[in-house]
LOFIVO-757949 format. One line per 4 residues: number of its first residue (from 1); their letters; for each residue y negated, x negated, z of N, C-alpha, C, O. Coordinates in Angstrom, 2 decimals. Atoms other than C-alpha are relative to their C-alpha. Last residue first. Layout:
NUM = A = Y/X/Z/Y/X/Z/Y/X/Z/Y/X/Z | ...
***
This chain:
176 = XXXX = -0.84/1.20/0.37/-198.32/-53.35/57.59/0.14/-1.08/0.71/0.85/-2.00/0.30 | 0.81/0.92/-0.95/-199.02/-49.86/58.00/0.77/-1.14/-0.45/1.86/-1.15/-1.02 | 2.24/-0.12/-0.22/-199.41/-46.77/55.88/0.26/-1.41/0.94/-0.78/-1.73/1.52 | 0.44/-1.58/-1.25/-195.22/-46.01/56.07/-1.32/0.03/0.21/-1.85/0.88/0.93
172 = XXXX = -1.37/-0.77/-1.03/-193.75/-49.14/54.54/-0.97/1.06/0.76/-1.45/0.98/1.89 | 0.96/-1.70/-0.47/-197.16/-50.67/52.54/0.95/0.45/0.18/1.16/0.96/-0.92 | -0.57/-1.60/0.50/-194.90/-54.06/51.25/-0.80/0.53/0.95/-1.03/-0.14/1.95 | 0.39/-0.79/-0.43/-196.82/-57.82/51.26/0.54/1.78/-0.45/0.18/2.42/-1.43
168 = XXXX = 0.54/-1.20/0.44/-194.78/-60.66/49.84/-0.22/0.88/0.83/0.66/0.97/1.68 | 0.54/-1.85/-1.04/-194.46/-63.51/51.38/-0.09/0.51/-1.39/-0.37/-0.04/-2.46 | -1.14/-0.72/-0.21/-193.21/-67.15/49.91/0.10/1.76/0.19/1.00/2.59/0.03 | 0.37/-0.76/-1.73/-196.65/-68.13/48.02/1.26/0.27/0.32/1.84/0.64/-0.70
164 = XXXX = -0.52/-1.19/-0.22/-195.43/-70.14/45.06/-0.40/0.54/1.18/-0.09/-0.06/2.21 | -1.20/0.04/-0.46/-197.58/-73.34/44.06/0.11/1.30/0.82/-0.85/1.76/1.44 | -1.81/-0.16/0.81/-199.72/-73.28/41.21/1.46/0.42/1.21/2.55/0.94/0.96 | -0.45/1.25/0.45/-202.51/-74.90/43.26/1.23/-0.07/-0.90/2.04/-0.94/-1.22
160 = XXXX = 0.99/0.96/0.91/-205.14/-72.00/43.19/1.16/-0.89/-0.44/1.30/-1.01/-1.65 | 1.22/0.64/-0.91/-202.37/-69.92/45.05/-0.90/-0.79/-1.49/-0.57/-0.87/-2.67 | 0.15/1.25/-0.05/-199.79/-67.62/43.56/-1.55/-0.43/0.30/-2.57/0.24/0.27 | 1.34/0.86/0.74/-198.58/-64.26/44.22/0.24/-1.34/0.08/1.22/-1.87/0.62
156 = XXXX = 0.69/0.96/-1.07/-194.95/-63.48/44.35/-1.47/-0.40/-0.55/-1.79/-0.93/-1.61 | 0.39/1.71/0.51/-193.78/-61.05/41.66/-0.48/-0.52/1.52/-0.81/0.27/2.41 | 1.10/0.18/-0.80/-192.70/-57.11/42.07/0.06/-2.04/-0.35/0.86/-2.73/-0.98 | -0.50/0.83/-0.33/-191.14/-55.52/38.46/-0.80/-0.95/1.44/-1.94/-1.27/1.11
152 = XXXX = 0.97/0.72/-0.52/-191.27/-52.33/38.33/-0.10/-1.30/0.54/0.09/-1.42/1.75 | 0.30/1.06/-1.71/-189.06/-50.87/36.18/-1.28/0.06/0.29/-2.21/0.58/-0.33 | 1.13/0.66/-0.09/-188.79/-47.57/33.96/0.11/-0.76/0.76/0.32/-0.37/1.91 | 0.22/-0.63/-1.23/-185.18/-46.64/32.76/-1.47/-0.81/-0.33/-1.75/-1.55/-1.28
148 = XXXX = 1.21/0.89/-0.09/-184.22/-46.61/28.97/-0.63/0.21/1.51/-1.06/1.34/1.71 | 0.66/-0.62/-0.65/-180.50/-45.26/27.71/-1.24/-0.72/0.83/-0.85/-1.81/1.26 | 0.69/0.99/-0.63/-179.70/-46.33/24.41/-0.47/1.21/1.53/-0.93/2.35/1.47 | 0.32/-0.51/-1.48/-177.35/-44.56/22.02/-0.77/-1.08/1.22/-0.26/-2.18/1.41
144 = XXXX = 0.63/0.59/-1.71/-177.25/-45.30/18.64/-0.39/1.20/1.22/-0.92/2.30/1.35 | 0.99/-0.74/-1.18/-175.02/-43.24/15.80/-0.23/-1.10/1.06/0.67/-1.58/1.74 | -0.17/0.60/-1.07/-173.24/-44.64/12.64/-1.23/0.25/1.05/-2.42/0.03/0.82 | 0.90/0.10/-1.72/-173.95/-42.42/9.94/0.92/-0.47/0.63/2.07/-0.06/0.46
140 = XXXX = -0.72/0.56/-1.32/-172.63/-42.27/6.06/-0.95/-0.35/1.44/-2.06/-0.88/1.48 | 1.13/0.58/-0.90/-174.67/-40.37/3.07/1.63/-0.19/1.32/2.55/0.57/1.63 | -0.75/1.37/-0.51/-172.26/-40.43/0.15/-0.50/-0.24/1.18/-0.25/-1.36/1.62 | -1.68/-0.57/-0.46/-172.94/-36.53/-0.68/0.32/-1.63/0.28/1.52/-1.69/0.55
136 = XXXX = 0.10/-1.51/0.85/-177.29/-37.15/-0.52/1.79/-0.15/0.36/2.15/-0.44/1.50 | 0.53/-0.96/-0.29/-177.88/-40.90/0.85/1.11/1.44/-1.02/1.97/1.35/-1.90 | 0.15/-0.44/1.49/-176.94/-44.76/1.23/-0.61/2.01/0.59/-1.03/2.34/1.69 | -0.90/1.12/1.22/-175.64/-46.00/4.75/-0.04/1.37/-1.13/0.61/2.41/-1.16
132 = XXXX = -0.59/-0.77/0.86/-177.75/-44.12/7.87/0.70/-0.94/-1.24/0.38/-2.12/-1.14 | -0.12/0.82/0.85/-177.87/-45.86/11.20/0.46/0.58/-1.06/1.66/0.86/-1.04 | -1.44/0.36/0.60/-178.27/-43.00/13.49/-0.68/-1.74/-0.91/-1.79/-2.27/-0.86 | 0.19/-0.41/1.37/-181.14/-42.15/16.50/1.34/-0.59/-0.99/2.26/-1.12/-0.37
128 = XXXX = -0.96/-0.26/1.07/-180.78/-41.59/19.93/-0.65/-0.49/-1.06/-1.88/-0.42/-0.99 | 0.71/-0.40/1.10/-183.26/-42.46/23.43/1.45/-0.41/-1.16/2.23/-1.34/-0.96 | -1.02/0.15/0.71/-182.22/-41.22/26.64/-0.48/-0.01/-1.28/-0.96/0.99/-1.80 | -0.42/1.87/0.12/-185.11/-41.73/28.80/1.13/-0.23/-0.44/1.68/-1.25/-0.02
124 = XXXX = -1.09/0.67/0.77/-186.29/-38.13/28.55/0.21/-1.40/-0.08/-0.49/-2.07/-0.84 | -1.80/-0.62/-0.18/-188.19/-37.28/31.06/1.02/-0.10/-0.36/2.07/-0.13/0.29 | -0.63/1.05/-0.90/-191.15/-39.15/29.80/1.17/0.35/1.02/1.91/-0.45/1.59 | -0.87/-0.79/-0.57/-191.81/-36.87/26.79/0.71/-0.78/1.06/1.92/-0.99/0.93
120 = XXXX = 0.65/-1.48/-0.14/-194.72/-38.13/24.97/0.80/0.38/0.98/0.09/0.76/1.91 | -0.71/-0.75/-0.11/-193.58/-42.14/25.05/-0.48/1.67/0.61/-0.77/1.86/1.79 | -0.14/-0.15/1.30/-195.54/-44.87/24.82/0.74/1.51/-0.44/0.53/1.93/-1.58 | 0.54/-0.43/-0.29/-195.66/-45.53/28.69/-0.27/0.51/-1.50/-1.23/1.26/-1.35
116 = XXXX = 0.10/-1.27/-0.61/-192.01/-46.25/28.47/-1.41/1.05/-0.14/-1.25/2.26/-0.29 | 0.74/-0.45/-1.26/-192.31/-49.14/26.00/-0.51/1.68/0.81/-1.35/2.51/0.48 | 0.98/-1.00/-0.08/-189.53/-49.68/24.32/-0.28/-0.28/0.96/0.29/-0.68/1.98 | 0.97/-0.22/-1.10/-187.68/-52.54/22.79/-0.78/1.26/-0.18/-1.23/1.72/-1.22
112 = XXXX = 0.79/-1.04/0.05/-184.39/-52.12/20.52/-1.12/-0.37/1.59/-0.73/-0.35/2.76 | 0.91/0.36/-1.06/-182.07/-54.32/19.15/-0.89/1.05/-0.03/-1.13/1.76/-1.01 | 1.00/-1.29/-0.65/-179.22/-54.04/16.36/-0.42/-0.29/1.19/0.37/-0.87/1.93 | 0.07/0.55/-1.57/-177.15/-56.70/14.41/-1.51/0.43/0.15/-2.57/0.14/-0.42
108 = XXXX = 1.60/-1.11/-0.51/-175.43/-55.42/10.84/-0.55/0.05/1.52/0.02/0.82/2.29 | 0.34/-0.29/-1.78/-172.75/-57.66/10.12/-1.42/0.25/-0.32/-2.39/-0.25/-0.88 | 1.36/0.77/-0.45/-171.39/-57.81/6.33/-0.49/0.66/1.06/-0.44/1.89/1.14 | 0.20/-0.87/-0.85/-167.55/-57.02/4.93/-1.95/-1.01/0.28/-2.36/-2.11/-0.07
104 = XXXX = 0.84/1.09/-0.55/-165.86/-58.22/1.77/-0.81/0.64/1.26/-0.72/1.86/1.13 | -0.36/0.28/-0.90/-163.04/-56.29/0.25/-0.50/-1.30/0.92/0.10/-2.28/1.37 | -1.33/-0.99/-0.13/-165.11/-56.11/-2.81/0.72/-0.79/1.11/0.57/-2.00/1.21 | -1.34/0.11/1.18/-168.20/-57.55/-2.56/0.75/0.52/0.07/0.58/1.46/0.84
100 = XXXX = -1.33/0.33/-0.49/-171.28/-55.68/-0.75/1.03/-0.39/-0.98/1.30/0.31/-1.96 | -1.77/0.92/0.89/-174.86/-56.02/-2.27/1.00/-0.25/1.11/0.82/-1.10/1.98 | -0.88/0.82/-0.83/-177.53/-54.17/-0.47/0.72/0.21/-0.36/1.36/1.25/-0.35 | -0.41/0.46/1.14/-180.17/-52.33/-2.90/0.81/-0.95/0.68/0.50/-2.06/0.26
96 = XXXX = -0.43/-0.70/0.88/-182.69/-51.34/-0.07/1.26/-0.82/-0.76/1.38/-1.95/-0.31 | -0.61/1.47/0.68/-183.18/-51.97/3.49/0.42/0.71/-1.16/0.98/1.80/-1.07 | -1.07/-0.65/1.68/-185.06/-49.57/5.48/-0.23/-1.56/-0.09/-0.89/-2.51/0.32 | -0.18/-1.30/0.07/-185.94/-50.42/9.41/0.60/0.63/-1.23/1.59/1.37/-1.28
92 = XXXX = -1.29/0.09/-1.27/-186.01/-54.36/10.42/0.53/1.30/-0.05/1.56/1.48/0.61 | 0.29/0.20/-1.08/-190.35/-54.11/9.44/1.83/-0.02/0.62/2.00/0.08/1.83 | 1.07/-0.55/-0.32/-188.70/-53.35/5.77/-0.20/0.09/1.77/0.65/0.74/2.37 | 0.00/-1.48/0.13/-185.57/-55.62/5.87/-1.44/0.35/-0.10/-2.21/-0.59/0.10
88 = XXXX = 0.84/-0.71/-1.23/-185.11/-58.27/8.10/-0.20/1.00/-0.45/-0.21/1.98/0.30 | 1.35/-0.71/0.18/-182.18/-59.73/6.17/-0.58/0.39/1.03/-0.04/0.48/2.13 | 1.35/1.26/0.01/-179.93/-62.27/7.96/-1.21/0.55/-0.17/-2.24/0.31/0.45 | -0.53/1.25/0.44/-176.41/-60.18/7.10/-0.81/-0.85/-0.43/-0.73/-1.51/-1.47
84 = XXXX = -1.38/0.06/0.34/-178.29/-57.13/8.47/0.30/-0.88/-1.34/-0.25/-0.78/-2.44 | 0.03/0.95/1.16/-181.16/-57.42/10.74/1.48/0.11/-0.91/2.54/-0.11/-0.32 | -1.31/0.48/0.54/-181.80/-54.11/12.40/-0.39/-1.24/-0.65/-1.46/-1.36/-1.25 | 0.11/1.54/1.30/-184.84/-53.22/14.80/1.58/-0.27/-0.68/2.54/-0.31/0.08
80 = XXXX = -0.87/0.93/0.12/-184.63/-49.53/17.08/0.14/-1.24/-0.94/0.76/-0.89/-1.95 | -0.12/0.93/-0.92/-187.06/-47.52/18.57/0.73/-1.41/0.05/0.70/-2.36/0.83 | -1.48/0.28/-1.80/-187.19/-45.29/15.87/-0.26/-1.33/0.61/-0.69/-2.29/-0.02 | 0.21/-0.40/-1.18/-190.92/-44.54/13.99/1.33/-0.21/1.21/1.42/-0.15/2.44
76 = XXXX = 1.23/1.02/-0.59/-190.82/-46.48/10.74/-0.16/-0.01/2.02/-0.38/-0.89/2.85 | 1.09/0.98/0.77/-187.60/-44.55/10.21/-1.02/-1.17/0.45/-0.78/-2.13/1.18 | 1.38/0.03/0.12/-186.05/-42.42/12.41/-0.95/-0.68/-0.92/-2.17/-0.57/-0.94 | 0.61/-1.21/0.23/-182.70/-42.12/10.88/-1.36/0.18/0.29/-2.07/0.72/-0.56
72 = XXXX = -0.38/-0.96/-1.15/-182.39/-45.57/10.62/-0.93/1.13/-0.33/-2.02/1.25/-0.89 | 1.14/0.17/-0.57/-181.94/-47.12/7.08/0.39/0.36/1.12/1.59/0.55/1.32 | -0.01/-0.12/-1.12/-179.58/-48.52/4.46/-0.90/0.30/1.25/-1.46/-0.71/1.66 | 1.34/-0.40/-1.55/-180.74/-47.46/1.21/0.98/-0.03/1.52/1.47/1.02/1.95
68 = XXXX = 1.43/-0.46/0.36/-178.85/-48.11/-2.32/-1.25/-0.02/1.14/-2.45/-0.25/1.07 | 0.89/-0.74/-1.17/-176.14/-49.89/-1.09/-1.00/0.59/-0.37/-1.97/-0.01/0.10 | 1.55/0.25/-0.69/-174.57/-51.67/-3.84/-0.45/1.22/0.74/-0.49/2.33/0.22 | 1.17/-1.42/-0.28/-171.09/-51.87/-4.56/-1.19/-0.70/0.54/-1.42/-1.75/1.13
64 = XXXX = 0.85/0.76/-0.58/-168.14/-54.95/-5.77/-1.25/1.08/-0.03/-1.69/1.32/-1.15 | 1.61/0.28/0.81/-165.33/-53.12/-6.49/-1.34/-0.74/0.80/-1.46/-0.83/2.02 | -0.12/0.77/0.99/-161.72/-53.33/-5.23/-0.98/-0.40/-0.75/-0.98/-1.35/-1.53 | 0.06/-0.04/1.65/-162.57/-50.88/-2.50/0.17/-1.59/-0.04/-0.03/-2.45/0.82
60 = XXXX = -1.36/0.15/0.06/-162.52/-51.46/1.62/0.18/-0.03/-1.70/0.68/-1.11/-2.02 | -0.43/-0.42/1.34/-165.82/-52.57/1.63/1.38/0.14/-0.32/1.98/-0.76/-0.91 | -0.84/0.91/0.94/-166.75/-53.06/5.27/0.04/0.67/-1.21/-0.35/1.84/-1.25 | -0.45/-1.34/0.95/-169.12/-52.63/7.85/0.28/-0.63/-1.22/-0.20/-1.62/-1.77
56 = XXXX = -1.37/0.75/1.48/-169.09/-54.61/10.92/0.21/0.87/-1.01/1.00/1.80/-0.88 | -0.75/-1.21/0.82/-171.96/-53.54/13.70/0.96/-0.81/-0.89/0.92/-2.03/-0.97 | -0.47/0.68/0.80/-173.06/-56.34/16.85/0.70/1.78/-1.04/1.28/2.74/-0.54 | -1.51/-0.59/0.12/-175.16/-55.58/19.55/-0.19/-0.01/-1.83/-1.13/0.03/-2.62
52 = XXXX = -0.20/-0.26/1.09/-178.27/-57.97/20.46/1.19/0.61/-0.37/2.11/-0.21/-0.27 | -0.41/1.25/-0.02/-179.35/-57.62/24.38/0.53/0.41/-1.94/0.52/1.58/-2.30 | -1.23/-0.37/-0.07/-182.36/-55.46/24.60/0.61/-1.08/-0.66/0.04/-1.94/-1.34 | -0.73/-0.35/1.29/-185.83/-56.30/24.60/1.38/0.07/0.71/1.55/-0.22/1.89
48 = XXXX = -0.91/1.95/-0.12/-187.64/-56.13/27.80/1.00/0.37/-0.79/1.73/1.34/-0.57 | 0.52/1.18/0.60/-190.88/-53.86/27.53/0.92/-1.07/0.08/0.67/-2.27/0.10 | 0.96/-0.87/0.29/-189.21/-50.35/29.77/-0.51/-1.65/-0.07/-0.43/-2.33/0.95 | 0.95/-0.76/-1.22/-185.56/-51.42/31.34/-1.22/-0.42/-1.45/-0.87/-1.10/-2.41
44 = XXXX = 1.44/1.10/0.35/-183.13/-51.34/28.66/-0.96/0.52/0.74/-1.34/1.68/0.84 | 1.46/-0.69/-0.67/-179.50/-49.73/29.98/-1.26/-1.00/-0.50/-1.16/-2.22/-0.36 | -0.29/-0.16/-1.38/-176.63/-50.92/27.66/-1.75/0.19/0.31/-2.78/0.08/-0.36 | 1.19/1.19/-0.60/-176.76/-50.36/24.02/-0.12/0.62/1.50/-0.17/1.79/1.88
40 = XXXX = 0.64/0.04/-1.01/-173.95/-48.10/22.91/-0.92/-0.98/0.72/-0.45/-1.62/1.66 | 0.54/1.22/-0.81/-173.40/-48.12/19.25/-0.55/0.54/1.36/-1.49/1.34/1.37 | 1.26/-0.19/-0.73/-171.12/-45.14/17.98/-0.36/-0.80/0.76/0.28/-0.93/1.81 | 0.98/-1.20/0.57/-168.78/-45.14/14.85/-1.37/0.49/1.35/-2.29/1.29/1.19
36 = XXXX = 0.33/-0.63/-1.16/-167.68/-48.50/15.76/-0.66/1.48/-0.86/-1.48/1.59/-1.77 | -0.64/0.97/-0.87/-166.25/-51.39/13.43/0.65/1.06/1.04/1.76/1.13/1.56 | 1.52/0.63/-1.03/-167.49/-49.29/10.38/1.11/-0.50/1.04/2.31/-0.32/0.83 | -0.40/0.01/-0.91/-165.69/-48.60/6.83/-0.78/-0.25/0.97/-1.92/-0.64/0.71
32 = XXXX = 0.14/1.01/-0.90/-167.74/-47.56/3.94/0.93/-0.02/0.99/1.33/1.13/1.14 | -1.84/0.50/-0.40/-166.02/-45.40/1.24/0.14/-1.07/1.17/1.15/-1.67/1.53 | -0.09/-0.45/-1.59/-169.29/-43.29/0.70/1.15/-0.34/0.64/1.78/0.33/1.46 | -0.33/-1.41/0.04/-169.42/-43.97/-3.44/0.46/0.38/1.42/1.52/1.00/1.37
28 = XXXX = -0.77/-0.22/-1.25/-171.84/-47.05/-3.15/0.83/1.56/-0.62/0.23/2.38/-1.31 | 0.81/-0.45/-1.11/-173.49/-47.71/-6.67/1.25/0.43/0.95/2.37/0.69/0.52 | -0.06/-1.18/0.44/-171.38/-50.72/-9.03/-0.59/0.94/1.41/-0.48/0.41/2.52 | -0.23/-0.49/-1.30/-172.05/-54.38/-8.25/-0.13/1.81/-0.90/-0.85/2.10/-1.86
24 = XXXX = 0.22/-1.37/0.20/-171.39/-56.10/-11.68/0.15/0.94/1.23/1.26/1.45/1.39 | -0.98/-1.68/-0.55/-170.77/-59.89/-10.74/-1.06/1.42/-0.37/-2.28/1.37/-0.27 | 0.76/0.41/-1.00/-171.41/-62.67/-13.67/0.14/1.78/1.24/0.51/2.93/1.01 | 0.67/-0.61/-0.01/-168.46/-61.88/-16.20/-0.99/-0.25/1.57/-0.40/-0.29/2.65
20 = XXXX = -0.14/-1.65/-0.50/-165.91/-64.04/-16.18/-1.50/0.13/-0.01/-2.28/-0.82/-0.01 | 1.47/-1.14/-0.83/-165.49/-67.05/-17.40/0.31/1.12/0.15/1.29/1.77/-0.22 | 0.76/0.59/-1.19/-161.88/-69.07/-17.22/-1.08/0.88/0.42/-1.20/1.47/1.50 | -0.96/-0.96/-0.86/-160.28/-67.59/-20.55/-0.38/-0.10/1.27/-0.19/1.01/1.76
16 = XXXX = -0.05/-1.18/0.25/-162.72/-69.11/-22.73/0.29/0.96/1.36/-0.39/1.72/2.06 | 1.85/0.08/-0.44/-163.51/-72.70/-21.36/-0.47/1.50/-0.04/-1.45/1.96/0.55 | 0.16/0.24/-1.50/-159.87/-73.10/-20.88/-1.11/0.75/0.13/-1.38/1.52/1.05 | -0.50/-1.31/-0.30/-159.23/-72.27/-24.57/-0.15/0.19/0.99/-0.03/1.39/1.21
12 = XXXX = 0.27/-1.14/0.73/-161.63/-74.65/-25.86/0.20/1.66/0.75/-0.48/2.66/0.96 | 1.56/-0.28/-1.27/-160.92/-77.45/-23.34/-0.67/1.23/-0.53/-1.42/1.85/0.22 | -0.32/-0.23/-1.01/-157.18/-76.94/-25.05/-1.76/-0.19/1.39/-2.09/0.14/2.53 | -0.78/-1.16/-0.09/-158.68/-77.12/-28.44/0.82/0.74/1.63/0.94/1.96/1.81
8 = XXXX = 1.23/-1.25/0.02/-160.61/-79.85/-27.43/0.35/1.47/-0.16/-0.10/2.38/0.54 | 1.20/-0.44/-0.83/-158.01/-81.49/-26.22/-0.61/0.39/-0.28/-0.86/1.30/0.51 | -0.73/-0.93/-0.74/-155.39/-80.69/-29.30/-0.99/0.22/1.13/-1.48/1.33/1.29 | 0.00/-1.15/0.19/-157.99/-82.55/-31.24/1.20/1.11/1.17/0.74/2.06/1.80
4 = XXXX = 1.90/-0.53/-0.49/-158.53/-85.48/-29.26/-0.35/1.25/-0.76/-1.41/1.81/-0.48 | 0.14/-0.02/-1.12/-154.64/-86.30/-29.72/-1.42/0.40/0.44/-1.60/0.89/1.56 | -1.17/-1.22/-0.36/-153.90/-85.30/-33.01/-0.65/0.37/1.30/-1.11/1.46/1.62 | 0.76/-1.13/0.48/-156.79/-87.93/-33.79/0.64/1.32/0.43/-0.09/2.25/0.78
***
């Protein structure tokens, strides 16, 4: 009897001292770390997605925070898609209420198709915008850079039978 009382008493005290509190994410106070403070995405020719680049942003704190609003500065309208740590997010653009643990970190992975002919100002083929983290005196930016040329891409015709014509025909000077 001694004996099946002390265990319970000892599964008692275990059972106490053991829980914890389910986690309490407290709001971001602007203490983010980043991998990179400026993403360069290599040249994207005009309808061919870009290759996927990689962000790392960390929680250096002891607390477990929430994100209120990760977005890009353009919004609905930038050029650019995020998934971060799987989410898609609003269309890949705002993300709200993103849970970081304490000294825990989560990958933020950026892409961007454009189409040239889309575009008001076709001179410019340098296209910017930020990655913003939360808002008002905590607001944090990580900056994209993309620069966007126009191709043309030339193809081989093809025959009724599927199979590849070798030739291609070029117009060199009006004659051929």
């Amino acid at each position: 009897m001694r004996k099946l009382l002390f265990l319970l008493l000892s599964a008692l005290l275990l059972s106490m001292t053991s829980c914890r509190k389910d986690f309490e994410f407290e709001p971001s106070n602007g203490d983010l770390g980043f991998s990179k403070d400026t993403i360069y995405l290599d040249t994207v020719f005009t309808n061919i997605g870009s290759s996927t680049y990689t962000l790392k942003v960390y929680n250096k704190s002891n607390k477990d925070i929430l994100i209120p609003n990760i977005q890009l500065g353009k919004g609905a309208q930038s050029k650019y898609r995020m998934t971060i740590d799987g989410m898609r997010g609003d269309n890949g653009k705002i993300f709200k209420n993103v849970e970081l643990l304490a000294r825990d970190s989560m990958y933020v992975f950026i892409e961007t198709t454009v189409d040239i002919a889309n575009v008001s100002n076709t001179t410019q083929y340098l296209f910017t915008d930020q990655i913003e983290f939360d808002s008002g005196s905590n607001l944090q930016k990580v900056e994209l850079v993309t620069l966007v040329q126009d191709a043309v891409f030339i193809y081989p015709d093809r025959d009724n039978t599927s199979k590849v014509i070798e030739t291609l025909t070029l117009n060199i000077g009006g004659e051929l």
